[in-house]
C-alpha positions, 0 to 999 in steps of 0.5 A, spaced: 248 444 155 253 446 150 259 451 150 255 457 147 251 457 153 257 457 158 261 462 154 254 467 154 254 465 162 260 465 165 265 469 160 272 468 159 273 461 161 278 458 166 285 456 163 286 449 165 278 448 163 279 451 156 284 446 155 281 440 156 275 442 152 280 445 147 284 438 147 278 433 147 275 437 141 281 436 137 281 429 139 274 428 137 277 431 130 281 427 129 278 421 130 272 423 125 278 425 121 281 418 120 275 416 118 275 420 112 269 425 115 270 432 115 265 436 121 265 443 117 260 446 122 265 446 128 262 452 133 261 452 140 253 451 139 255 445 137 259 443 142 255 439 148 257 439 154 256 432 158 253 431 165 261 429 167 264 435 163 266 432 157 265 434 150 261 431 145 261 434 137 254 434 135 250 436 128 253 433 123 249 436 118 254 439 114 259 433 114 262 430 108 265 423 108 271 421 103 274 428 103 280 427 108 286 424 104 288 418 108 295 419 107 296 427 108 290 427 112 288 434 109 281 436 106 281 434 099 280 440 095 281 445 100 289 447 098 286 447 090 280 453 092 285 457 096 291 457 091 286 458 086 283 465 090 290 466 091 291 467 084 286 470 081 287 477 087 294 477 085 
């Protein structure tokens, strides 16, 4: 299943299972990231839940390669757009 379906049918998760699905989903980005990939659709539904009980990232579809600056590990672009935002509301 994936992390939608288990949030619809159990609630509120258990802390101690929270963080190990928290932790490992960050361990998956950070792998995709070191490879330049960003993920940009990160929700529960796309969160799989193997037979073990570990997590699986799924539906690339919206993912985007050679956008993670190497050395900074940051989202190229993405500082530029919110600072722009920023100044153009003030």
């Amino acid at each position: 299943g994936d992390c939608a379906t288990l949030l619809k049918n159990m609630g509120p998760l258990p802390v101690d299972m929270t963080r190990m699905y928290f932790a490992e989903t960050v361990l998956a980005l950070e792998y995709l990231h070191s490879y330049g990939i960003v993920h940009r659709d990160l929700k529960p539904d796309n969160l799989l839940i193997t037979s073990m009980g570990h997590i699986k990232l799924t539906d690339f579809g919206l993912s985007k390669i050679g956008l993670m600056n190497m050395t900074t590990n940051l989202y190229e672009g993405h500082v530029e757009k919110d600072t722009r935002e920023f100044i153009d509301k003030q």
